[in-house]
N, C-alpha and C positions, 0 to 999 in steps of 0.2 A: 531836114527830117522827113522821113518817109511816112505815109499814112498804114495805119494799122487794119486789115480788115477784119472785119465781123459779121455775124449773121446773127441780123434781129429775129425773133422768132415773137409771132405774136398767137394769141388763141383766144375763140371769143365765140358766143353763144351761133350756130350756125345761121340763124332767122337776122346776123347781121351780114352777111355771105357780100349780097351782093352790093349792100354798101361800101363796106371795106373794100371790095373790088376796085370798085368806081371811086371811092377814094384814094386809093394807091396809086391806081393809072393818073390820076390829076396830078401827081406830084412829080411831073418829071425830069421836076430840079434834082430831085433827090435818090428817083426810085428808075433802074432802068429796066427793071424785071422781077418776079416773083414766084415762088412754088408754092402750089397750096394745097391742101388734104384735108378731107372730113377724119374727127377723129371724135373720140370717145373722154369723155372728162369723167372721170372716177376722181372721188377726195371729199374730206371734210370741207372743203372751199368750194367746192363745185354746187351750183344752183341748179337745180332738175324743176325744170319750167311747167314741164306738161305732166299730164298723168300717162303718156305714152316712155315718158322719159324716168320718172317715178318707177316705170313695169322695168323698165328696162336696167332701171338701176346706176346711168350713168348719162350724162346731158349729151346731146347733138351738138358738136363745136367743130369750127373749121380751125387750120392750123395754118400760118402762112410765115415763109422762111424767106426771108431777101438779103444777100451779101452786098455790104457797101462798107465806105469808110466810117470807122467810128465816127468820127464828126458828125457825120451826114445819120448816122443811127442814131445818134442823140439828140439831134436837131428834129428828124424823122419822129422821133418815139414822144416829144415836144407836144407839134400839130396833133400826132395821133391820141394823146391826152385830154387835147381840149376839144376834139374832135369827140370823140368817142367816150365820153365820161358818164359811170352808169351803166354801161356796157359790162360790168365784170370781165372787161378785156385780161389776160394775163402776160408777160411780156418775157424774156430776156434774151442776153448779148453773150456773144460768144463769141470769143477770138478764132479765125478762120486761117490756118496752115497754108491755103493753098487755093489758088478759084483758077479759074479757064475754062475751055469751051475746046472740045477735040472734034473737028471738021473733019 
């Protein structure tokens, strides 16, 4: 049986930035790289922490996308639960058509 790839996507208030960082690169059973981007959280769910965020109308969240094997993304999204609980992290998996690297 061949493994299935996916791209976990996770997003989380950006004042946790550089945690998540440092805790991804620790994982390098699981995690062999990662892309990440500040983004804008608009929604009924979304927590506006500051009165800068309040003005703005939308929270400060960073977004980080990593392809690996489902196993390994559900294993992965495990740690990151018990790791990050209280975070109003948001999370999900996505089947991935296609990964590589063009040198």
């Amino acid at each position: 049986m061949t493994s299935e790839s996916v791209c976990l996507t996770l997003i989380l208030p950006r004042q946790f930035r550089d945690e998540l960082f440092e805790y991804l690169g620790e994982q390098t059973d699981l995690v062999r790289g990662f892309t990440a981007a500040d983004a804008a959280g608009h929604g009924a769910g979304v927590r506006l922490q500051s009165m800068a965020e309040r003005v703005k109308g939308h929270a400060d969240q960073i977004i980080v996308w990593i392809v690996l094997d489902r196993s390994d993304a559900e294993r992965l999204l495990d740690r990151v639960r018990a790791s990050f609980t209280g975070t109003n992290l948001v999370y999900w998996i996505l089947p991935v058509a296609g990964f590589g690297t063009i040198d």
